[in-house]
C-alpha positions in Angstrom: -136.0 -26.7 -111.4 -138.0 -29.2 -109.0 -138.5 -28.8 -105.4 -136.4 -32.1 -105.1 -133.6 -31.0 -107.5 -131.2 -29.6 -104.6 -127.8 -29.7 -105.8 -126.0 -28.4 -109.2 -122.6 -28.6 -110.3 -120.5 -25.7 -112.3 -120.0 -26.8 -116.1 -118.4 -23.3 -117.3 -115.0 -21.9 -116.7 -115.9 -19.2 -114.3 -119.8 -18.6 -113.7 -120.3 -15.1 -111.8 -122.4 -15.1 -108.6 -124.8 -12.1 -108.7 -126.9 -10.1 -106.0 -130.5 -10.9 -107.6 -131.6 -12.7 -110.4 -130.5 -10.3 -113.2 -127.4 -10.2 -115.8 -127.0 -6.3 -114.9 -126.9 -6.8 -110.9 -123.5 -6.8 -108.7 -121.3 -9.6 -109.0 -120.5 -10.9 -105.8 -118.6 -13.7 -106.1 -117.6 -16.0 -108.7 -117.9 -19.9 -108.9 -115.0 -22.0 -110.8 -115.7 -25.4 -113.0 -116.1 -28.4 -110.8 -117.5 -26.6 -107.7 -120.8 -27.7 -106.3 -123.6 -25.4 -105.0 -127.1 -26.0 -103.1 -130.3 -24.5 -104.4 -132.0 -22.0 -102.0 -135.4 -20.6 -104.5 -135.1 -20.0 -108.0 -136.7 -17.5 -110.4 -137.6 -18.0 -113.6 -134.1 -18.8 -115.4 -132.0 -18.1 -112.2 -131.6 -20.4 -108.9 -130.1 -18.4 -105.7 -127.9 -21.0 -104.1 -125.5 -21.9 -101.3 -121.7 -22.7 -102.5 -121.0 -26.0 -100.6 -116.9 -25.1 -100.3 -117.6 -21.3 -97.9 -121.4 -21.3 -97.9 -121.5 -18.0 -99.9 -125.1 -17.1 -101.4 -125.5 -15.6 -104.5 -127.8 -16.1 -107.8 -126.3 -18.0 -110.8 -127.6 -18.5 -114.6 -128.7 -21.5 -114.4 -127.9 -22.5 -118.1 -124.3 -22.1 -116.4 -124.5 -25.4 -114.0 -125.8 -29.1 -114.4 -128.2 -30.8 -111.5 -126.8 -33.5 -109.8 -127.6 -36.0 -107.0 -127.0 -35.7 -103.6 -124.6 -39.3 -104.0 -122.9 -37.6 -106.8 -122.1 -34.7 -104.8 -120.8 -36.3 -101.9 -118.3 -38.4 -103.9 -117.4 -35.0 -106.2 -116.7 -33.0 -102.7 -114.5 -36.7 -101.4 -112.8 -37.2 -103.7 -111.4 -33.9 -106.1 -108.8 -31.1 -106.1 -107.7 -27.7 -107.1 -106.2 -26.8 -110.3 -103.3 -26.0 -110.0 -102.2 -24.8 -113.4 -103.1 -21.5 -115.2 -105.1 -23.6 -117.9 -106.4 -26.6 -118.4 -107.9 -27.8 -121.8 -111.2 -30.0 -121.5 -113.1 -31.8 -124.3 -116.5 -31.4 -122.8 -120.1 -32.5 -124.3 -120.0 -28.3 -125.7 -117.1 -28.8 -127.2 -113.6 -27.9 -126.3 -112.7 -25.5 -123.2 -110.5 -24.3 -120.8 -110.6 -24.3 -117.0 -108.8 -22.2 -114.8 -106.6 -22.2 -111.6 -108.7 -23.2 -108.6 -111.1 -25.1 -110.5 -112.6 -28.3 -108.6 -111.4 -31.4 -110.5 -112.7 -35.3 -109.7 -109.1 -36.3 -108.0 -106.8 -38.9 -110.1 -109.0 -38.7 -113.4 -108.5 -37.6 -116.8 -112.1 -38.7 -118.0 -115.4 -38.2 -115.9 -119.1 -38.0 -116.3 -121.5 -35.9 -115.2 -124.8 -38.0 -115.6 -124.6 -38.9 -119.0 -122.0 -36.0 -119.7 -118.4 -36.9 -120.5 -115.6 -34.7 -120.1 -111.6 -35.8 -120.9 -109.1 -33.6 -119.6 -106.3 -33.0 -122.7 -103.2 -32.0 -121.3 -101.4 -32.5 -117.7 -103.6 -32.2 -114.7 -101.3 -33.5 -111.8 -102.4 -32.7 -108.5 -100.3 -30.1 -106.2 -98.3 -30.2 -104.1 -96.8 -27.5 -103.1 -96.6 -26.5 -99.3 -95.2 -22.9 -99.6 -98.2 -20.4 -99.2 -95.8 -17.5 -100.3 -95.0 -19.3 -103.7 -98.6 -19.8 -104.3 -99.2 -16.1 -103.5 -96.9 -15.0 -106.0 -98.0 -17.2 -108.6 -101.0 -14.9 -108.7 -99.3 -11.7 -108.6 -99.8 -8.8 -111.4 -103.5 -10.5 -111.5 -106.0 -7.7 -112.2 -108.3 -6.6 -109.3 -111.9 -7.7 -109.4 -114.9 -7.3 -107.0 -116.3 -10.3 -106.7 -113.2 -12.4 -108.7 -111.8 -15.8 -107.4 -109.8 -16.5 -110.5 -105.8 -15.0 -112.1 -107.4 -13.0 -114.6 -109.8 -11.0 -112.3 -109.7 -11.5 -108.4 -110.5 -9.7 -105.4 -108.5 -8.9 -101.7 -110.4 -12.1 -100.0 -111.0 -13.8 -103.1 -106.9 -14.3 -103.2 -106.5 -14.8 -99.8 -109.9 -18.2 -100.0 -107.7 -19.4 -103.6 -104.0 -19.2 -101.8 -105.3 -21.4 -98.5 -107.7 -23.9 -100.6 -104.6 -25.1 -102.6 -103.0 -26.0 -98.7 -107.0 -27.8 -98.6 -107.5 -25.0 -95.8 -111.1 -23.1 -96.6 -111.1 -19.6 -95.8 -114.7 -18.2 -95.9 -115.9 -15.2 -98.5 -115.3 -11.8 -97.6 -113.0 -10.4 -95.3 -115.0 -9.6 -93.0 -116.2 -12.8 -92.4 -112.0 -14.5 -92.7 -110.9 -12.0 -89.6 -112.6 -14.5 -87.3 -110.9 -17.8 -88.3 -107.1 -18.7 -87.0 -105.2 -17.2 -84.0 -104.9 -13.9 -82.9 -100.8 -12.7 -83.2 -99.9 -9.4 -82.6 -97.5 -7.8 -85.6 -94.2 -8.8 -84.1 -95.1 -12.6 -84.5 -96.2 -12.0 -88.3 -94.6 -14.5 -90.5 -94.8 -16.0 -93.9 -98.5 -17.0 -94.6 -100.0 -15.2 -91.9 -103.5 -13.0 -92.5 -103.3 -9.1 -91.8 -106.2 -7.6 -91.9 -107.5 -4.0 -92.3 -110.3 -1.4 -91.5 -112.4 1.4 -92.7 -112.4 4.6 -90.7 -115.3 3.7 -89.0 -113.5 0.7 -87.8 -115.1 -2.5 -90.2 -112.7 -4.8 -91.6 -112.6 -3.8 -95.3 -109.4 -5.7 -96.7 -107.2 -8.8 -96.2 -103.5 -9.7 -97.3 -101.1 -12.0 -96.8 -98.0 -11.6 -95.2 -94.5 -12.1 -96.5 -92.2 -12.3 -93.5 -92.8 -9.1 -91.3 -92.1 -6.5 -93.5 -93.7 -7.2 -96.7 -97.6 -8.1 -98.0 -99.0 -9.7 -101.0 -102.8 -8.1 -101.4 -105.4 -7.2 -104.0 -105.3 -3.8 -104.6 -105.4 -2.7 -108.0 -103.4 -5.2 -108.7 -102.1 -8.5 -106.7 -99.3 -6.8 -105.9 -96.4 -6.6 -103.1 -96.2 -3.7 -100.6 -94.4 -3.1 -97.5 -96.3 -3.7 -94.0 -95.9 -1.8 -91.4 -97.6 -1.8 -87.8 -99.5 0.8 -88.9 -100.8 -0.4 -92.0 -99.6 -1.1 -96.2 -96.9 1.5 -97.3 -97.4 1.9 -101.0 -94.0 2.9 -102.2 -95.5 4.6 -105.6 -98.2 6.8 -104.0 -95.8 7.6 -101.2 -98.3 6.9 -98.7 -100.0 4.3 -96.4 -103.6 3.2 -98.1 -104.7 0.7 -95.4 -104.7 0.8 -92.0 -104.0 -2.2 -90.1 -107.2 -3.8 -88.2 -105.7 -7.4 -86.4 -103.2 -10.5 -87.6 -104.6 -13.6 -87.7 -102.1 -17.5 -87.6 -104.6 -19.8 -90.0 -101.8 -23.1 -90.8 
């Protein structure tokens, strides 16, 4: 890496984010194919940068993205979209692939380059369309918990909540703790679908983040992405007989 080179773009699947330059350290986040990421320092083999779609700073492999220029970026960012489907096959310059839900895909093209990288989508990548943040919710429910995961087959409470909204082209920042200050205050009895509850520790910092279906019901990350009932209190979990969260605030974001 040069001082000059300042931008890099994802050319894996799903490239984990860590929280120093090391394989072993915490995985904070993860970044998806397609998305775009400033360089902050780098160290040996490994850059720390700055995601470009919440502004979320982690260290990344660097074998794992491709340096781009500050032109190609800005038209990448313009003009591209979220997977919608599960999988997507890819012939890339590697050899085939798959990318996954939520990936960041050049809009209305089937073939790309990447400097003098080619890539041909395979199979159907239409855009999407859909306007119902429930049925996007549930397309990602059973979906295995994961701290740090942004993706269907590993994802955590605000992780879910950033993928659901950036389908609508709303960006929700990182953690929860940073989401519960975006959108509209609403107090319980104005919950509808869509809306953002959010909940706390015992000491009173917002530790978790769901998504409400109707006033009764939430989709979250826990364990699972799974469907509990939501109370004014907090999440009623029907198979521990108990509630595990307790609620924090409600937040209107679309």
């Amino acid at each position: 890496m040069t001082e000059k080179q300042a931008f890099y773009w994802v050319r894996v699947a799903i490239a984990p984010v860590r929280s120093t330059y090391k394989d072993s350290a915490e995985m904070v986040t993860q970044l998806l194919f397609g998305e775009l990421v400033e360089s902050i320092e780098g160290y040996n083999n490994w850059i720390k940068v700055k995601s470009l779609h919440d502004e979320y700073e982690g260290w990344i492999d660097m074998k794992q993205v491709i340096p781009i220029s500050e032109e190609r970026k800005s038209k990448l960012l313009k003009n591209g979209y979220r997977q919608q489907f599960l999988l997507l096959q890819l012939n890339s310059p590697w050899g085939p692939m798959n990318t996954v839900k939520g990936s960041w895909l050049p809009l209305n093209e089937t073939r790309f380059s990447i400097n003098d990288k080619n890539f041909e989508l395979t199979n159907n990548s239409s855009v999407y369309n859909s306007k119902d943040i429930s049925s996007i919710a549930l397309e990602f429910l059973n979906a295995p918990y994961l701290w740090g995961g942004r993706t269907p087959f590993g994802i955590d409470c605000s992780g879910f909540t950033q993928a659901v909204f950036s389908f609508l082209g709303v960006q929700l920042l990182r953690d929860a703790s940073q989401q519960v200050y975006q959108g509209k205050d609403i107090s319980f009895d104005e919950l509808q679908d869509g809306d953002l509850a959010f909940f706390k520790s015992e000491k009173g910092k917002v530790t978790h983040v769901g998504i409400a279906l109707g006033a009764n019901k939430i989709i979250h990350a826990s364990g699972v992405v799974r469907i509990d009932k939501l109370k004014k209190e907090g999440i009623w979990n029907d198979e521990m007989n108990m509630l595990t969260h307790i609620c924090h605030s409600f937040k209107r974001i679309i």
